[in-house]
C-alpha positions as CSV (number, residue, x, y, z in Angstrom):
1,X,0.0,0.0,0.0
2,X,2.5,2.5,0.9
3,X,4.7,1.6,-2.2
4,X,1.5,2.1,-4.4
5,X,0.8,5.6,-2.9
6,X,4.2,6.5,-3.3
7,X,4.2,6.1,-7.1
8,X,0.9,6.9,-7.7
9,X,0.5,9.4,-11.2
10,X,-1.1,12.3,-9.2
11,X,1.7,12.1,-6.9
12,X,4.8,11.8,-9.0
13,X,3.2,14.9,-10.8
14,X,3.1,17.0,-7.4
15,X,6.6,16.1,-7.1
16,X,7.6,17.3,-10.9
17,X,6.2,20.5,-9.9
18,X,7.7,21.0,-6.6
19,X,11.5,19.9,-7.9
20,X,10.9,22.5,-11.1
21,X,9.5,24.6,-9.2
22,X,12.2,24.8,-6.5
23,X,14.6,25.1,-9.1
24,X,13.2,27.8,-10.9
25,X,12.7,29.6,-7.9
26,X,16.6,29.3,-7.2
27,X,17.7,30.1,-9.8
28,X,15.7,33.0,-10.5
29,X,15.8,35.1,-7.3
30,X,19.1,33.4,-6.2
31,X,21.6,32.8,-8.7
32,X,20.7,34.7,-11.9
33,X,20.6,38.3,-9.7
34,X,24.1,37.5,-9.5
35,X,24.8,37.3,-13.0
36,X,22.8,39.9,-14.5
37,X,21.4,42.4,-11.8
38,X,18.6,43.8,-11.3
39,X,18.2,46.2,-14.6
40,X,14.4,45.8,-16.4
41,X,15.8,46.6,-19.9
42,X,18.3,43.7,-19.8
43,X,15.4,41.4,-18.5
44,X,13.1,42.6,-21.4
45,X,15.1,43.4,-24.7
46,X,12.5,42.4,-26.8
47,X,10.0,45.0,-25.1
48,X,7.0,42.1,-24.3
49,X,7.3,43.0,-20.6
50,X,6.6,47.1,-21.4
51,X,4.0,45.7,-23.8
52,X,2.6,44.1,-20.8
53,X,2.8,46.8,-18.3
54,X,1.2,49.6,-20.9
55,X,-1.5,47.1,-21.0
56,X,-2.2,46.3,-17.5
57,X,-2.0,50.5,-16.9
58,X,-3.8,51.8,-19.8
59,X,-6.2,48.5,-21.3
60,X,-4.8,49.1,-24.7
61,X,-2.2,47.0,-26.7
62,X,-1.3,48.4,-30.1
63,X,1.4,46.7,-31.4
64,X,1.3,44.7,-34.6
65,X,5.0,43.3,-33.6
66,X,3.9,41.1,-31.1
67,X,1.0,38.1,-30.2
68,X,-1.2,39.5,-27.7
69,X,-1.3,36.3,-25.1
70,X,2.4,36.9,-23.6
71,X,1.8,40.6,-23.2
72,X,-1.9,39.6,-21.5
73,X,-0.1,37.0,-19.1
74,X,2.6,39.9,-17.9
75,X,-0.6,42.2,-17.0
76,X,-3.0,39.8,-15.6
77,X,-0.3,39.0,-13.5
78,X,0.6,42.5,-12.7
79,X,-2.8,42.8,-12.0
80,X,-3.2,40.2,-9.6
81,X,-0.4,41.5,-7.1
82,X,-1.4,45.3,-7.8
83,X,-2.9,45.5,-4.2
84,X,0.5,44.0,-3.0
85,X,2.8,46.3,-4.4
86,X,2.8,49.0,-6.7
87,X,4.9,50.5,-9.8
88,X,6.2,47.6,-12.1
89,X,6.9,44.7,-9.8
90,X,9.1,42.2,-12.3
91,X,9.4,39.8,-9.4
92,X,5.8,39.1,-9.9
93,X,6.2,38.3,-13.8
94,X,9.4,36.3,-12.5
95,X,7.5,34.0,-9.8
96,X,4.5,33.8,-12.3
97,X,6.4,32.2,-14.7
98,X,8.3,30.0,-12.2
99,X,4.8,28.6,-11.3
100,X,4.0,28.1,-15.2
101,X,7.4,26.1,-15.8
102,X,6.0,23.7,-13.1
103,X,2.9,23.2,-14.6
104,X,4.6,23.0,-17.4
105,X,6.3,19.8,-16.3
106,X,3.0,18.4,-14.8
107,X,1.6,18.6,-18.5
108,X,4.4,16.8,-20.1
109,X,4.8,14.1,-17.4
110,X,0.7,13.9,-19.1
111,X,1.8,14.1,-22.5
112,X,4.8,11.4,-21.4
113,X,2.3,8.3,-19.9
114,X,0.2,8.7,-23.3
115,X,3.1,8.0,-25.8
116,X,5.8,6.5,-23.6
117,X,3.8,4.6,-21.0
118,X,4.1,5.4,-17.1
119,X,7.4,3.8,-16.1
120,X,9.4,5.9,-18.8
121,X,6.9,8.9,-19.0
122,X,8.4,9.0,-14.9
123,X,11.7,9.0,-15.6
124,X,11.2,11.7,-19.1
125,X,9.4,13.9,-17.0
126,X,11.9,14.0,-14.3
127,X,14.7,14.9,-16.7
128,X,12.4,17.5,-17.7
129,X,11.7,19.2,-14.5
130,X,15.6,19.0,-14.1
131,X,16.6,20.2,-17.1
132,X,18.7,23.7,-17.0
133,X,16.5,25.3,-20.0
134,X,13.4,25.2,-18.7
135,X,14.6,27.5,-15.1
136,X,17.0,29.6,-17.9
137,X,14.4,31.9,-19.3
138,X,12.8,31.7,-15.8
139,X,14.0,35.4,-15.1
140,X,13.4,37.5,-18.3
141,X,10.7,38.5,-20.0
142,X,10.7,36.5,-22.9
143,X,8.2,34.4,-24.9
144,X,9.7,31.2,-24.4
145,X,8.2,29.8,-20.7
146,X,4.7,31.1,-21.6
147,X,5.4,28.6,-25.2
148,X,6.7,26.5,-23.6
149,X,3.5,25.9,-21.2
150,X,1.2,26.5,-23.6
151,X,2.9,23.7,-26.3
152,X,2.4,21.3,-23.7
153,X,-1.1,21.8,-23.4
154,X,-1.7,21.6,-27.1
155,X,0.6,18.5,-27.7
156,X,-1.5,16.8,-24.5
157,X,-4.7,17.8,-26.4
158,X,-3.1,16.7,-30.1
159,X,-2.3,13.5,-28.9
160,X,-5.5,12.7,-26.9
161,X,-7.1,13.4,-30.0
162,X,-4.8,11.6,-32.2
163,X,-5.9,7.9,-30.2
164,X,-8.9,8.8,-29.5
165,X,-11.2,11.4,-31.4
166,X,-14.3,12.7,-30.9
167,X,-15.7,16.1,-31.8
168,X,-14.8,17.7,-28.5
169,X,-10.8,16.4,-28.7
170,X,-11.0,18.1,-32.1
171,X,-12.5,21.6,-31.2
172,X,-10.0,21.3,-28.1
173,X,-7.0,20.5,-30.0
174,X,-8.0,23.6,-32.5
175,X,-8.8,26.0,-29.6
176,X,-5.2,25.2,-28.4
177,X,-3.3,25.5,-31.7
178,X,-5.3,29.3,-31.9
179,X,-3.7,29.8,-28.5
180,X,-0.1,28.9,-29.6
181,X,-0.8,30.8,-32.9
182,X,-1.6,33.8,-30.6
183,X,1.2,33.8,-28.6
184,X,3.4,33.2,-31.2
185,X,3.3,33.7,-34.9
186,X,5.3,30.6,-35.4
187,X,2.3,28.4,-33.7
188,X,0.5,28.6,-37.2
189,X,1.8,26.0,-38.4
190,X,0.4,23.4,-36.3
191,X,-3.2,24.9,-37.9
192,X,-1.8,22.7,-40.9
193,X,0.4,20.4,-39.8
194,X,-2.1,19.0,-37.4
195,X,-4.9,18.0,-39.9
196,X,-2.1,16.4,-41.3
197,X,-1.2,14.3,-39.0
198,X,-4.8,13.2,-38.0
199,X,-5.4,12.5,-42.0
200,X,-2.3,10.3,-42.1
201,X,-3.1,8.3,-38.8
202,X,-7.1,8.0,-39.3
203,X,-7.2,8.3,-43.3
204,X,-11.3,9.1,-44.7
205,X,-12.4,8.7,-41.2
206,X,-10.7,12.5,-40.1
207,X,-12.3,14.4,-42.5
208,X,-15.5,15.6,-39.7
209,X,-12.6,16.2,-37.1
210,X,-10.3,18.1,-39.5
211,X,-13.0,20.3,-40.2
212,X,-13.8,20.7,-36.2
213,X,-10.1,21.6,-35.8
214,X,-10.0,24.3,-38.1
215,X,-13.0,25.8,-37.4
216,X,-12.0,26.5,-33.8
217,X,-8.5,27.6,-34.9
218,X,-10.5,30.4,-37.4
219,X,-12.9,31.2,-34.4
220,X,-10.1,31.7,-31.8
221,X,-7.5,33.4,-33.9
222,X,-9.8,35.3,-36.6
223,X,-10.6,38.2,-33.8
224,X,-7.2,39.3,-33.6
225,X,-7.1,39.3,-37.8
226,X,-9.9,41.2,-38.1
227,X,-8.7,44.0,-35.8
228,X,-4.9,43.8,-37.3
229,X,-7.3,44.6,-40.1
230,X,-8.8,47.5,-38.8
231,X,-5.6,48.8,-37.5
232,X,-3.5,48.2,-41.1
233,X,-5.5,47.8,-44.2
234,X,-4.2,44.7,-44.2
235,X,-4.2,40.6,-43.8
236,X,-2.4,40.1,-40.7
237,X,-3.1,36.7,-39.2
238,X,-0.9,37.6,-35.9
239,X,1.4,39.9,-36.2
240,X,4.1,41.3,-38.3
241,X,7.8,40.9,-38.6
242,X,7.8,38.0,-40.8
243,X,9.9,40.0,-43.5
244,X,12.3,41.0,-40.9
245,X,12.8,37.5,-40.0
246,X,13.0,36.0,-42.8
247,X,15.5,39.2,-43.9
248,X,17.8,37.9,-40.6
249,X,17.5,34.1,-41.5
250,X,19.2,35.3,-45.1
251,X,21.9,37.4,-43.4
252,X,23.0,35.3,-40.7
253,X,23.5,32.4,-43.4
254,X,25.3,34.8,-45.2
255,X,27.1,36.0,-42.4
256,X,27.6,32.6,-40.4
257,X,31.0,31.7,-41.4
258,X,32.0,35.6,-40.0
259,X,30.7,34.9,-36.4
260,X,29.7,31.2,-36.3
261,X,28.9,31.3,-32.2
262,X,27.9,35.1,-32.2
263,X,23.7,35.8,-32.2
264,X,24.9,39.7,-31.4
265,X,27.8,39.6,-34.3
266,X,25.5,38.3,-36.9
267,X,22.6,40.5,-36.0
268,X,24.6,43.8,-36.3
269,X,26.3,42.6,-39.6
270,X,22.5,41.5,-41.3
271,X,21.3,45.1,-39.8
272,X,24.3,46.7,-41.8
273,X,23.1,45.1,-44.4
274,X,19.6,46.4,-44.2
275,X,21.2,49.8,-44.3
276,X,22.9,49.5,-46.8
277,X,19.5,48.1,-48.5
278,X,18.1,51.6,-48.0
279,X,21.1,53.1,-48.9
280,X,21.1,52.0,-52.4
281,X,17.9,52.3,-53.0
282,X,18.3,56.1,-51.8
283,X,15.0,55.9,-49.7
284,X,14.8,56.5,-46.3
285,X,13.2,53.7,-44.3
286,X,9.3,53.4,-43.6
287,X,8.5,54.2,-40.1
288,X,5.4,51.8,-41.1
289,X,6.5,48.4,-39.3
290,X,4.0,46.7,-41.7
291,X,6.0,48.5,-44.6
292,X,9.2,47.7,-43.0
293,X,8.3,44.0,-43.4
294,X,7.0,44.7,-46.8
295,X,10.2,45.7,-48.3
296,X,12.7,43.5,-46.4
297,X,10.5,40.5,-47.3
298,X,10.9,41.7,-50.9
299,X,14.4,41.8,-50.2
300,X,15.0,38.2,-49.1
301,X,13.4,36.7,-51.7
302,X,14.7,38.8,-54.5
303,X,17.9,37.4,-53.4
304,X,17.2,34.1,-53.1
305,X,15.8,34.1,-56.5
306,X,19.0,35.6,-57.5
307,X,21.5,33.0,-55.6
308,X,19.2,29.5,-55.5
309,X,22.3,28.1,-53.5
310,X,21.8,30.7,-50.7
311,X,18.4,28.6,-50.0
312,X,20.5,25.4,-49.2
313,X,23.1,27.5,-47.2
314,X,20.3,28.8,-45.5
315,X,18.8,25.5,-44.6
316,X,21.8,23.5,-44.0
317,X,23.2,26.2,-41.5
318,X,20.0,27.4,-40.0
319,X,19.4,23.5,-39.1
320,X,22.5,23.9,-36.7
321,X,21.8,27.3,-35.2
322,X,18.4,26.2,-34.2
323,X,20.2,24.3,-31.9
324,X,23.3,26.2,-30.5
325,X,23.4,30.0,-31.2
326,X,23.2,32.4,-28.2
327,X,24.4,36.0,-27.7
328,X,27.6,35.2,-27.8
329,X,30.5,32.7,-28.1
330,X,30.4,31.1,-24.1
331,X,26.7,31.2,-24.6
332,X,26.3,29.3,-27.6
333,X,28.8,26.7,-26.2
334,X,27.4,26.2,-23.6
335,X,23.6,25.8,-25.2
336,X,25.2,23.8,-27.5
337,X,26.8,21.4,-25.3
338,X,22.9,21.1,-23.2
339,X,21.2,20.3,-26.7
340,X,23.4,18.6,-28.9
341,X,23.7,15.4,-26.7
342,X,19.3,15.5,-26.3
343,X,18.9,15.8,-29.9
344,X,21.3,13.3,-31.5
345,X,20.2,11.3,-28.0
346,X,15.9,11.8,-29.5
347,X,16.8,10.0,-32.7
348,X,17.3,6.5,-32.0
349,X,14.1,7.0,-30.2
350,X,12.3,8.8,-33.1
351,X,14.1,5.9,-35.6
352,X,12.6,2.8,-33.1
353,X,9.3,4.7,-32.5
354,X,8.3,4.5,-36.4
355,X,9.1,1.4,-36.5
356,X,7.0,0.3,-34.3
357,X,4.3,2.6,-35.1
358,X,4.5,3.7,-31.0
359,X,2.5,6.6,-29.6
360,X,6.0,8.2,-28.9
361,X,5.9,9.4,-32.4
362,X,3.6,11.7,-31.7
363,X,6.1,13.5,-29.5
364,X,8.1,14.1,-33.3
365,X,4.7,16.5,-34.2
366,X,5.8,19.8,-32.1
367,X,9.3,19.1,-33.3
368,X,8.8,19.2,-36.5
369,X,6.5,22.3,-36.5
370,X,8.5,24.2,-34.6
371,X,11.8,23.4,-36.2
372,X,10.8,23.3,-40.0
373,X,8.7,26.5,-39.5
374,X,12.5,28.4,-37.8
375,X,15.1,26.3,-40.5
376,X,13.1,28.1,-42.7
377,X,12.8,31.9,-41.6
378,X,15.2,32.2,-38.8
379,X,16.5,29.5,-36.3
380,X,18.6,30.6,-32.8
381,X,18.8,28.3,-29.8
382,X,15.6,30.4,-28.1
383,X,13.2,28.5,-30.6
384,X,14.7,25.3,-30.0
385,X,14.3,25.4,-26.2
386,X,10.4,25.0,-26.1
387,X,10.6,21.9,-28.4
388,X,13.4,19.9,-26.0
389,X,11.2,18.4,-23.6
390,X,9.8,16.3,-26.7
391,X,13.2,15.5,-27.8
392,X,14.4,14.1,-24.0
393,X,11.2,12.0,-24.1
394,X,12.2,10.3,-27.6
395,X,15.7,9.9,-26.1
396,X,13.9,8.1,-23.0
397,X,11.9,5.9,-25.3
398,X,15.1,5.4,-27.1
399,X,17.5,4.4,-24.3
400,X,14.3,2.4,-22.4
401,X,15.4,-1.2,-22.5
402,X,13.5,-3.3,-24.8
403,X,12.1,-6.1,-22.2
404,X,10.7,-3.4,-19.6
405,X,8.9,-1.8,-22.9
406,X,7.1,-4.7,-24.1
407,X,6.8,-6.2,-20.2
408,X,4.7,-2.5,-19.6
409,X,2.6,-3.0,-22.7
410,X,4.2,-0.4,-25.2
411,X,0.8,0.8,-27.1
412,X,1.5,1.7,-30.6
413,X,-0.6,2.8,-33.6
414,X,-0.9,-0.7,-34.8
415,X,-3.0,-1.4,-31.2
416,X,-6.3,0.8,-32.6
């Protein structure tokens, strides 16, 4: 009895949470004041955080730059501790996001005893709660815990609708790909890819819940288009700064070889390069964002067309700083030596899981999405760090020993 309550799911997830959540808390108020200090503008470069506060103060968010949900999390938080302390109390956004990185892991150990089965989802969704990454971006005001979270919940509801659908699993699993499309651009591409997937595991059957899927996605993320409509003149999904991106993803292939292990370096050469784009052209450049985008999306592809092997280039190197590149050379190293070993560790798992047609496949479907989606406009280590919990769980499913997996009745595809 005692050894059953001990290992019981519920349990083992409380304990996930509490180990990633002591860690995070650590590492956030301990350790990374240490490092960095205390300054807001070095814990909010990319200006979601200010996005966040102007919201919370004034109830308006006008920025076609940025998906609305991360900005909305920073000032419902800041709304909840408002009668705790006033001004712009980061430490709240800080512990907020401690407490989603714990859920976090409570949803993947979920995800983990769908596809692996419980004995390895325990072990995968301890490495998770233990792994560096997830407590690294803990501290600033970035995108990448709030993704992180919200992947989860939409790879838990993908995959419950993968083995078993029904209409509700579909409008669920499209409700939550709307939700990652609105807190990131890049989320989009599970509106496609996950019809996909559900055609290619239920065939003619999917149709009804393809349909279901999509609908929900338009209902949930149509809003936002519409007023990006009202706001530009112009179809806007999400938001803008695809050009831009895809502009970056171009020069920093160009670039690479300049400052292989430098995010910063490669940036400020690519931005020369936009200069220089304006410069030639003898135009000043459009304080329009949207028309910004406009003309450096016009830019990349014009030179792509131009030099077809710069599309290779850009693949084949974009494929490795996905993985590796930080703001600078110790950085990237160090990123590199946390997610190199994970990803070439995943593909044994990935290889043995089609095989065998397990459930553990499924955990290839945010992978993919996220990673063919950056290869293709812009890949740095950030967008790679929401997508490694998927990657230690193939790696567990991988190094699991074969007798235990069949002795704990590995379900595959072939089971339905």
């Amino acid at each position: 009895m005692i050894r059953r309550r001990l290992f019981h799911p519920t349990q083992w997830a409380c304990f996930l949470f509490a180990i990633n959540l002591a860690l995070c808390l650590g590492f956030c108020f301990v350790a990374f004041p240490r490092l960095v200090g205390g300054d807001v503008a070095a814990l909010d470069p990319d200006g979601y955080g200010e996005a966040g506060r102007v919201l919370y103060e004034t109830g308006r968010f006008d920025s076609i730059e940025k998906a609305p949900l991360y900005p909305a999390f920073v000032a419902a938080t800041l709304r909840l501790v408002s009668f705790l302390a006033g001004g712009y109390p980061v430490w709240a956004v800080q512990a907020a996001q401690c407490i989603l990185s714990a859920f976090t892991c409570g949803l993947l150990y979920a995800v983990f005893r769908r596809t692996l089965g419980e004995p390895a989802a325990r072990w995968a969704g301890l490495a998770c709660a233990l792994y560096p990454l997830l407590a690294w971006y803990t501290p600033r005001l970035w995108t990448e815990t709030f993704l992180t979270f919200v992947l989860a919940g939409f790879t838990l509801a993908l995959v419950a609708l993968l083995q078993r659908p029904t209409a509700g699993r579909a409008l669920l699993g499209g409700a939550m790909a709307g939700v990652l499309a609105l807190s990131k651009g890049i989320g989009l591409v599970f509106a496609g890819l996950a019809p996909l997937v559900l055609l290619l595991r239920w065939r003619g059957k999917a149709w009804r819940w393809c349909l279901l899927f999509a609908l929900a996605v338009v209902a949930l993320v149509a809003p936002w288009t519409w007023r990006n409509w009202r706001l530009t003149g112009a179809f806007l999904p999400v938001h803008a700064d695809g050009g831009y991106n895809f502009y970056l993803g171009n020069g920093f292939a160009r670039h690479w070889l300049q400052a292989p292990l430098s995010y910063t370096a490669l940036r400020t050469y690519t931005l020369q390069d936009i200069e220089a784009l304006y410069a030639s052209s003898g135009a000043e450049p459009p304080a329009d964002p949207l028309a910004v985008d406009r003309v450096l999306m016009r830019a990349a592809w014009g030179e792509l067309c131009a030099h077809p092997l710069l599309i290779l280039r850009k693949l084949a190197i974009q494929s490795l700083t996905f993985w590796y590149l930080a703001a600078d050379a110790p950085r990237s190293l160090l990123t590199g030596a946390l997610q190199f070993p994970v990803t070439l560790a995943a593909l044994p798992g990935a290889v043995q899981a089609y095989r065998r047609r397990s459930w553990a496949l499924a955990l290839a479907v945010p992978v993919a999405g996220i990673m063919g989606a950056s290869v293709a406009i812009f890949a740095f280590a950030r967008l790679s760090a929401i997508i490694m919990p998927y990657l230690i769980g193939l790696a567990v499913y991988g190094l699991w020993p074969e007798r235990w997996r069949c002795r704990q009745g590995d379900s595959s595809l072939r089971s339905e």
